[in-house]
C-alpha positions as CSV (number, residue, x, y, z in Angstrom):
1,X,-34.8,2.6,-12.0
2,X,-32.4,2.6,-8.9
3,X,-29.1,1.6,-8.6
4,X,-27.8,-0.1,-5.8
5,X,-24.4,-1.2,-4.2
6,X,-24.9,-4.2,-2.3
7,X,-23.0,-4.5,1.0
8,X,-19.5,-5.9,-0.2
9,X,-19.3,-9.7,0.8
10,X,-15.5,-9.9,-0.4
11,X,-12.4,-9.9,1.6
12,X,-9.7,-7.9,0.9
13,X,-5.9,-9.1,0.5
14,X,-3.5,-7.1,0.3
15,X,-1.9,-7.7,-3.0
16,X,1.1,-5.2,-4.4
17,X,0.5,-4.0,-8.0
18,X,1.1,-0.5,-10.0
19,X,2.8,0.9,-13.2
20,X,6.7,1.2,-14.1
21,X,8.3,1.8,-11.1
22,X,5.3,0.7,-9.0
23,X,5.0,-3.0,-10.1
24,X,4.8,-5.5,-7.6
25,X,4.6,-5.2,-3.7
26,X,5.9,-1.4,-2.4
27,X,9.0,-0.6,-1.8
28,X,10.4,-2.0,1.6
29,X,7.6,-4.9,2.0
30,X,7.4,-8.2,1.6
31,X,5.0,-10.8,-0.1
32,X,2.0,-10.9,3.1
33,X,-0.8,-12.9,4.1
34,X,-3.0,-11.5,1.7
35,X,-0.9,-11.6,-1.3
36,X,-0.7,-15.7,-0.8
37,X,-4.4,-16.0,-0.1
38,X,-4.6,-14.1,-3.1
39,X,-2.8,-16.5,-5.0
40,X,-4.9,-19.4,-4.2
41,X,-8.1,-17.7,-5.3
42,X,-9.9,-20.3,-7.7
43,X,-13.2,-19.1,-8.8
44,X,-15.6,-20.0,-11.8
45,X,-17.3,-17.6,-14.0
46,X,-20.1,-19.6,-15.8
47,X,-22.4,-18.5,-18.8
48,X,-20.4,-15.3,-19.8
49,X,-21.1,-13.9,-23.5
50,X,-17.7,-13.2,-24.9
51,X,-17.6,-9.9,-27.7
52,X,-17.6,-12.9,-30.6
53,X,-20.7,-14.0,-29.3
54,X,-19.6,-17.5,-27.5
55,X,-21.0,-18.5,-24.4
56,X,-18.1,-19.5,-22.1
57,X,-17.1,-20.9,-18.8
58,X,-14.0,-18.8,-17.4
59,X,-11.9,-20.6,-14.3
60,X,-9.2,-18.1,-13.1
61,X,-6.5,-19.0,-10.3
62,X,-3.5,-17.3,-9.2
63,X,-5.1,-13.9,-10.3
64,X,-4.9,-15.6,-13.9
65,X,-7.0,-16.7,-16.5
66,X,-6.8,-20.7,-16.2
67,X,-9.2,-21.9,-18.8
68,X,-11.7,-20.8,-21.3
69,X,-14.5,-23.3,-22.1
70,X,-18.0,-23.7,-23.9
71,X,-20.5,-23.4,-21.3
72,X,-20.5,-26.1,-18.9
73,X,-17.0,-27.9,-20.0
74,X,-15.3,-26.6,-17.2
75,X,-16.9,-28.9,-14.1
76,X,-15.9,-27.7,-11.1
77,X,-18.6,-28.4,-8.3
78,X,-16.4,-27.8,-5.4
79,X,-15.0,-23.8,-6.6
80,X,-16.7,-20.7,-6.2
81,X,-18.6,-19.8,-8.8
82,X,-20.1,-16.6,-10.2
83,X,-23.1,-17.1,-12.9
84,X,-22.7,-14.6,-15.8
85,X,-25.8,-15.3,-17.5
86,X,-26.6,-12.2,-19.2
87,X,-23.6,-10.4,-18.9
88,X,-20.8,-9.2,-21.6
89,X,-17.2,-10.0,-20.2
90,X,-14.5,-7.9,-21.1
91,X,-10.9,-7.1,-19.7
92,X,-11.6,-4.4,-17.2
93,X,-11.3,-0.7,-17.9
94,X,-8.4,1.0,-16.5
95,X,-7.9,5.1,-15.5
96,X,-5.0,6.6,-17.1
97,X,-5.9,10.1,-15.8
98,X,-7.4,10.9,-12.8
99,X,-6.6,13.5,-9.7
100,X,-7.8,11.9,-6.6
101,X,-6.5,14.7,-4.6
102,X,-8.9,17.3,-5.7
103,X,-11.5,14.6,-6.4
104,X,-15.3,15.5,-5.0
105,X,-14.9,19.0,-3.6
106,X,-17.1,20.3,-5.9
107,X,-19.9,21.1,-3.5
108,X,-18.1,22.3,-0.5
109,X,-17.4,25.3,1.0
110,X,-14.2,27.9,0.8
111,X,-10.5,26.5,0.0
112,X,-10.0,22.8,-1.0
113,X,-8.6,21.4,2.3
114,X,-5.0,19.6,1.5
115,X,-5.0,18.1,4.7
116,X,-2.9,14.8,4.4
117,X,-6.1,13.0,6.2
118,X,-8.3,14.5,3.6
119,X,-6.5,14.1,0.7
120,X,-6.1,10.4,1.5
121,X,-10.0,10.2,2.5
122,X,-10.9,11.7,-1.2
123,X,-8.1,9.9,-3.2
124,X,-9.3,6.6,-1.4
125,X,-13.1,7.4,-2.0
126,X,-12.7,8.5,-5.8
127,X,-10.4,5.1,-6.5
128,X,-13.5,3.1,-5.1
129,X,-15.7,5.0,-7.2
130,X,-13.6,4.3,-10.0
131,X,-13.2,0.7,-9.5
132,X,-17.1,0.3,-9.4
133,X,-17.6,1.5,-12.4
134,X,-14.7,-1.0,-13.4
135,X,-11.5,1.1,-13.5
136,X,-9.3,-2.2,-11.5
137,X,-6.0,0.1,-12.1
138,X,-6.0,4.1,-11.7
139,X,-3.2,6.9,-12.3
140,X,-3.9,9.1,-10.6
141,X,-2.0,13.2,-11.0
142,X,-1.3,14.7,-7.3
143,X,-0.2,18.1,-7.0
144,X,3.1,19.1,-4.8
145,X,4.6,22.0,-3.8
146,X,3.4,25.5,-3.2
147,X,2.6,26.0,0.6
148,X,1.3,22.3,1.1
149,X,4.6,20.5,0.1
150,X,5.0,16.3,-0.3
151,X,1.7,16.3,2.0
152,X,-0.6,15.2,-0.8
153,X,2.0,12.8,-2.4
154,X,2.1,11.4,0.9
155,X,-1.5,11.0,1.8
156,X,-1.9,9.9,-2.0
157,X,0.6,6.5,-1.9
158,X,-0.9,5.9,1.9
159,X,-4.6,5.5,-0.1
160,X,-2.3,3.3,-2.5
161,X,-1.3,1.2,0.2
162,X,-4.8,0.7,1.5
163,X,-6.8,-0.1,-1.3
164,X,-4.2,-2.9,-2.6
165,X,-6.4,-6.3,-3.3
166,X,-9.2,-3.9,-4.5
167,X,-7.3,-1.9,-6.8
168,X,-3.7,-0.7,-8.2
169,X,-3.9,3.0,-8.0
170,X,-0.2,4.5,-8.9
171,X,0.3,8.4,-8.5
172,X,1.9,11.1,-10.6
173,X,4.4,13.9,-9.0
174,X,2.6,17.5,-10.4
175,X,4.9,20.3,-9.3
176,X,3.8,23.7,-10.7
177,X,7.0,25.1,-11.7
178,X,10.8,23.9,-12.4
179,X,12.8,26.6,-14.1
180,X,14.4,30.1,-12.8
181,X,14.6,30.6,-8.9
182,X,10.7,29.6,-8.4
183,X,11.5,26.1,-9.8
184,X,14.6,25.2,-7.5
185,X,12.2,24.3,-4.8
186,X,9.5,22.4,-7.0
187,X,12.9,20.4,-8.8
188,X,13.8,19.5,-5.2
189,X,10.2,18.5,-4.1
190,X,10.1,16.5,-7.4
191,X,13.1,14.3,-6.9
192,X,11.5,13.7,-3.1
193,X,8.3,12.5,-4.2
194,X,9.8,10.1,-6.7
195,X,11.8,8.9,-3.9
196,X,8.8,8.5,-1.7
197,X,7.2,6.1,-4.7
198,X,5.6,8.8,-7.3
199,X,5.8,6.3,-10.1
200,X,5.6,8.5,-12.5
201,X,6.8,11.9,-13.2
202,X,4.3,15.1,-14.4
203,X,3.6,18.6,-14.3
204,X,2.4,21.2,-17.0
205,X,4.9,22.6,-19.4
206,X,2.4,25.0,-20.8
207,X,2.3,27.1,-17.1
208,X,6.1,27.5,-16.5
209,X,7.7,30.4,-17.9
210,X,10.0,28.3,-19.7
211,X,8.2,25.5,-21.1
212,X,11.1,24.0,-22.4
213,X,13.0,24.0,-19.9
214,X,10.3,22.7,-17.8
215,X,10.3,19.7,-20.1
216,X,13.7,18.8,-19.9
217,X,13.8,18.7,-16.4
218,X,11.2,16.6,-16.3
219,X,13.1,14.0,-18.5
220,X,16.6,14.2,-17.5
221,X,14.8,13.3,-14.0
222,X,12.9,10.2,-15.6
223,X,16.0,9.4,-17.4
224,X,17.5,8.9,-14.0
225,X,15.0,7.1,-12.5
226,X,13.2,5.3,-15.3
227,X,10.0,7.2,-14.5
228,X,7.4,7.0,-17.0
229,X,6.7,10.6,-18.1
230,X,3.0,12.0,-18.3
231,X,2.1,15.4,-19.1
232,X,-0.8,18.0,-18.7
233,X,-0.8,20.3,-22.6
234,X,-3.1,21.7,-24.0
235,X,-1.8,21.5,-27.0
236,X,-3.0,24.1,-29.1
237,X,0.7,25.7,-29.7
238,X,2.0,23.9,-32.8
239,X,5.6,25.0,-32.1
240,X,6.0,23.5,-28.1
241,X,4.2,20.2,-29.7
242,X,6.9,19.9,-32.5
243,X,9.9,20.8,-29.3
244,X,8.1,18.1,-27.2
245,X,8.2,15.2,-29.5
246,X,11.8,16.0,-30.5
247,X,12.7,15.5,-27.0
248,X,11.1,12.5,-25.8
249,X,11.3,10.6,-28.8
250,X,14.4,8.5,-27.3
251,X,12.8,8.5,-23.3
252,X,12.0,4.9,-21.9
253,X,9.2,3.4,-20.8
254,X,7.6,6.6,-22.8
255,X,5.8,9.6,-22.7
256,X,1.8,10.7,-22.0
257,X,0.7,13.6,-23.0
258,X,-3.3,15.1,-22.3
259,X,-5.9,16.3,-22.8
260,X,-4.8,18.4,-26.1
261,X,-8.2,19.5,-27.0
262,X,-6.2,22.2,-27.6
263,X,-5.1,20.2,-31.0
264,X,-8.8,19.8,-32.1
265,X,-8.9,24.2,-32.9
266,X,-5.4,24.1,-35.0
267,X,-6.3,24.2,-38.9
268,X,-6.3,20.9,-39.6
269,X,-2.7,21.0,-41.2
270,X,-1.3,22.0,-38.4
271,X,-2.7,19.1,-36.2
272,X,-2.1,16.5,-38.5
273,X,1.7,17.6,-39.0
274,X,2.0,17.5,-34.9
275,X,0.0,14.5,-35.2
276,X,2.6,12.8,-37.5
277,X,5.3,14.6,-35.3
278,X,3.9,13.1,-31.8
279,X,3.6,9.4,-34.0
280,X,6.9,9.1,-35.2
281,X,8.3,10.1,-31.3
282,X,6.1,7.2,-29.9
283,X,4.5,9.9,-27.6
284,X,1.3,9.0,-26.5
285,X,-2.1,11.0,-25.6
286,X,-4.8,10.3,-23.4
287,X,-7.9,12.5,-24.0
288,X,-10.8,13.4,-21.6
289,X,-14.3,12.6,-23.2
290,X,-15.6,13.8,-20.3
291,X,-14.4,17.3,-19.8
292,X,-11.4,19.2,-18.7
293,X,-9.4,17.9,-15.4
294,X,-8.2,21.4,-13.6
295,X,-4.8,21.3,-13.8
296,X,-4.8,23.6,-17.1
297,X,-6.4,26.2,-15.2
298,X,-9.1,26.3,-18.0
299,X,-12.0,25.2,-19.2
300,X,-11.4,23.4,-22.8
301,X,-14.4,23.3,-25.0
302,X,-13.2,20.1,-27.2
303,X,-11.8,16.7,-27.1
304,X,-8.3,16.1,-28.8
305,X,-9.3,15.0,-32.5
306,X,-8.7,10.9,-31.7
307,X,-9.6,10.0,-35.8
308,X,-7.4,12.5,-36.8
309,X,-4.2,11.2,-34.1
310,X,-4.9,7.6,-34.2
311,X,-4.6,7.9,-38.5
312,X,-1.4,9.1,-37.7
313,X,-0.6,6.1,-35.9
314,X,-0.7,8.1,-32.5
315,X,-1.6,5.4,-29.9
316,X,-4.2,7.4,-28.1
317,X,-6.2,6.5,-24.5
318,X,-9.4,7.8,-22.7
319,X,-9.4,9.1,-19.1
320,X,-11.9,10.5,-17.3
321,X,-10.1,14.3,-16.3
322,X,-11.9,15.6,-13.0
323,X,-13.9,13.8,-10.7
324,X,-16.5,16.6,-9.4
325,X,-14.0,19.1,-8.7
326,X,-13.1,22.5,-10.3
327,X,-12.6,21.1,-13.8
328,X,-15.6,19.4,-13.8
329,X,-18.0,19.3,-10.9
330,X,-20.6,16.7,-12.4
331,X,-17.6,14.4,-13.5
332,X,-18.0,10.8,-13.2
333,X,-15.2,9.1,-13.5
334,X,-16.8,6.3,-15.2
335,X,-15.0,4.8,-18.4
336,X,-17.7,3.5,-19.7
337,X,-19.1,7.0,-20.2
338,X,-15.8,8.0,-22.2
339,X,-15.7,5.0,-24.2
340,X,-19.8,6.2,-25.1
341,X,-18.7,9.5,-25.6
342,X,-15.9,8.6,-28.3
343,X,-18.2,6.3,-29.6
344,X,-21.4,8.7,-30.0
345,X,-19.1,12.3,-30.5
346,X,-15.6,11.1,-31.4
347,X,-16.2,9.0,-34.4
348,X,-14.9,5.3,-33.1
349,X,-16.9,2.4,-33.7
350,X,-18.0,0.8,-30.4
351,X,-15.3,-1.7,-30.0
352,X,-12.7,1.2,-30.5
353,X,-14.2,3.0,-28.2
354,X,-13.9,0.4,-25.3
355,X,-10.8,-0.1,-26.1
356,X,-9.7,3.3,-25.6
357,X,-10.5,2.6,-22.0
358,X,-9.5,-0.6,-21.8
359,X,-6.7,-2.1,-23.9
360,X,-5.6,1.3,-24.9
361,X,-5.2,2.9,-21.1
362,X,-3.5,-0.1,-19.9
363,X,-0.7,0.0,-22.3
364,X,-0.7,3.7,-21.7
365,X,0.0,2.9,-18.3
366,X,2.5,0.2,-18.7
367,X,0.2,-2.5,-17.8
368,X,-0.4,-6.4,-19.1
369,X,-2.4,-7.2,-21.6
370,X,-6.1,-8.6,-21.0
371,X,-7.7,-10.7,-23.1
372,X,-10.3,-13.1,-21.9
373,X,-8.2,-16.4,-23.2
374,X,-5.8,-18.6,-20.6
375,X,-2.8,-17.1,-19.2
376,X,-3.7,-13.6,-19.3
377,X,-4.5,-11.4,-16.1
378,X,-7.9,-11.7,-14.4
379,X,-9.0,-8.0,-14.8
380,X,-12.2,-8.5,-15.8
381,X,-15.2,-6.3,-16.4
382,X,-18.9,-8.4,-16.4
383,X,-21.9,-5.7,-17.6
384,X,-25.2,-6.7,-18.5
385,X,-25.7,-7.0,-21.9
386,X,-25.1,-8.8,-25.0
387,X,-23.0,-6.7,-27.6
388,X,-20.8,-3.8,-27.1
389,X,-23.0,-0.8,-28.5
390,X,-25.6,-1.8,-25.6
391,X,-23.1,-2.1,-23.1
392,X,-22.1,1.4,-23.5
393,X,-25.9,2.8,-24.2
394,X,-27.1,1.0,-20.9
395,X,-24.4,0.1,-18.4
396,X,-25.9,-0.5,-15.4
397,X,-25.2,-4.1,-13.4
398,X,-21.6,-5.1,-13.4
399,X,-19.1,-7.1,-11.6
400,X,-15.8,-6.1,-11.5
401,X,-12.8,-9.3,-11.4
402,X,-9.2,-7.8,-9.8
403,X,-6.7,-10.5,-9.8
404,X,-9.2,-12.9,-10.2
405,X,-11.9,-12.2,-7.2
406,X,-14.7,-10.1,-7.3
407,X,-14.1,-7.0,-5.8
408,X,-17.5,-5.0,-6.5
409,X,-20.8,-5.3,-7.2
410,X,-23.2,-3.1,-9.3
411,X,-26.9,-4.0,-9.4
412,X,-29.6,-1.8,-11.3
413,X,-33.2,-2.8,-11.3
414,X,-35.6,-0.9,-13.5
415,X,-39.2,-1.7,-13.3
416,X,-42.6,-0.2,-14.6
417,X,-46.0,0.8,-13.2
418,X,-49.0,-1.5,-13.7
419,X,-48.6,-1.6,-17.3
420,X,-50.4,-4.1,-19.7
421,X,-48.1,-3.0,-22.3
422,X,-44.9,-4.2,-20.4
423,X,-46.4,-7.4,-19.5
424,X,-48.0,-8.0,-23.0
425,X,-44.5,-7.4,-24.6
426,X,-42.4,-8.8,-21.9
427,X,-40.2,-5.8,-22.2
428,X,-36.5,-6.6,-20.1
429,X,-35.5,-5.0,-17.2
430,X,-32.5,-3.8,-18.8
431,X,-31.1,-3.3,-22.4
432,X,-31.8,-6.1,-24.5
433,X,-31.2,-10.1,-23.9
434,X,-31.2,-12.9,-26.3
435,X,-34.2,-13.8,-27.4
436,X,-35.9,-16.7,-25.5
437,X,-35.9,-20.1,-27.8
């Protein structure tokens, strides 16, 4: 089997987009060129399998959903069109926790380079990766402070700027610490990057000396701005859990926390009391099927317990953590594999599952609703297959639909050896299909 990705045949607008703070064209522009030829996009998507098993015409327009139709009640000879024949189409995946600045330095050699032309090369490089495997909106956690400063933050919302039309990548502000007199300089640095367009706030209560008072920094300073808030915990202390939840119960637009596989060791008691506590504070979590991201400093060997939160009423989300860096160097940032993961280890049914990455992450990150009906955003995700469970087992081919145009391509082709048996039994090229009438 190979996978391929086609030289892309798409143009690129430049279209504003992003979470809380980040919605809508950046700070200091105006609507451009792209945006408006954005706007007039008008392209068909015939055939499509929907998850209730229709077959369906889709016309989208304006980066909308215009109409949904049986299959071939939507005429439109003179539009674009796209033939889904074959393919599952769902509302696109979206990245609630990512770190595009340490993102594929895995393999190299000596110190991570923070170099603002390198952090923007790998942020830029990882979103693209992302948004092939269908990720059409990433948040992504930069570092700042320490010896290299706003530099990443910097480099980070200048990848932003560049990939908008292909995909809405917003950034988080991670200082190290902000308490006693090594936090005056990371406070400072924090209130600059939110100033530059960090759209939301972060950091790691569970490294400061004061973890508490690391947290309530971090919210006053979101109160201020109206910064979503989302945090790196572990969560394995019962006690700074109980704190947290007490705090942020009352913060608007809300409060993230992740991985917590931290929570998934406590006797089970004790996790679903902070369960219950983290519920009733409307704090969410987003966990990382995947593996660990590196801004722990540590290797966790579980995934937070998502039965156990989401029985709590915990609205919980699935990132993919590191991208073949330090906390993971074969990461692949795919959310397809998470949602597989939580499906095969975590105990969700399939459709759960997806929605962890999908429906899930994007209220997590403050983003629209997706369904595949009119009037909804056209953030679409188009794998081959026919039902959810395969999707996940064997998702190779898809098409990925930001603000209503195609914006990547990915084509698998498996094939056998001179085998009688293949032909004999017409075996498919991929997963299963329908059965031919």
């Amino acid at each position: 089997m190979s996978d391929s990705q086609p030289p892309q045949p798409f143009h690129s607008p430049r279209s504003g987009g992003g979470e809380g703070r980040g919605h809508g064209p950046a700070r200091g522009h105006g609507p451009s060129h792209g945006d408006a030829a954005a706007e007039a996009t008008t392209l068909l998507l015939a055939g499509a399998r929907l998850t209730d098993g229709r077959t369906v015409d889709v016309r989208l327009s304006g980066g909308r959903i215009q109409a949904v139709g049986t299959a071939g009640s939507l005429p439109a000879p003179a539009l674009p069109r796209v033939d889904l024949g074959g393919y599952l189409l769902l509302p696109a995946p979206a990245e609630p926790h990512a770190h595009g600045d340490t993102a594929l330095t895995a393999d190299g050699e000596g110190p991570v380079s923070y170099a603002p032309e390198e952090v923007q090369r790998r942020a830029t490089e990882a979103a693209l990766l992302q948004l092939g495997h269908g990720a059409t909106a990433v948040r992504s956690h930069v570092r700042i402070g320490d010896v290299y400063g706003l530099g990443p933050m910097e480099a980070a919302l200048q990848a932003r700027r560049s990939l908008r039309g292909l995909t809405d990548l917003t950034t988080v502000a991670v200082p190290r610490l902000l308490t006693g007199m090594a936090g005056t300089d990371g406070l400072a640095m924090l209130r600059d990057a939110v100033k530059m367009g960090a759209s939301v706030i972060g950091g790691c209560p569970d490294l400061d000396p004061d973890p508490t008072g690391f947290l309530e920094a971090v919210l006053e300073l979101a109160g201020e701005h109206g910064c979503p808030v989302d945090l790196h915990t572990d969560g394995d202390d019962p006690g700074r859990l109980a704190r947290l939840a007490a705090m942020a119960g009352g913060l608007r637009p809300g409060v993230t926390i992740g991985p917590c596989g931290g929570l998934s060791r406590l006797p089970l008691d004790a996790a679903t009391r902070a369960a219950d506590q983290l519920a009733a504070a409307g704090v969410r979590v987003t966990c990382l099927p995947q593996g660990d991201c590196a801004a722990l400093e540590r290797r966790g060997l579980r995934t937070a317990p998502v039965r156990l939160l989401r029985a709590a009423g915990v609205r919980v989300a699935a990132g993919s953590g590191a991208l073949r860096d330090a906390g993971n160097p074969v990461g692949r940032g795919d959310p397809l594999e998470a949602a597989y993961l939580l499906a095969s280890q975590g105990g969700l049914r399939p459709g759960e599952a997806y929605a962890s990455v999908s429906s899930w992450a994007r209220e997590a990150m403050g983003l629209p609703e997706v369904r595949v009906e009119a009037g909804f955003p056209a953030e679409l995700l188009a794998v081959r297959g026919d039902r959810i469970a395969g999707v996940l087992s064997l998702a190779y081919s898809r098409i990925v639909i930001h603000r209503g145009r195609v914006v990547a391509r990915t084509s698998a082709v498996r094939e056998y050896c001179d085998s009688a048996v293949a032909v004999a039994l017409d075996l498919p090229r991929q997963g299963r299909t329908e059965p031919a009438p």
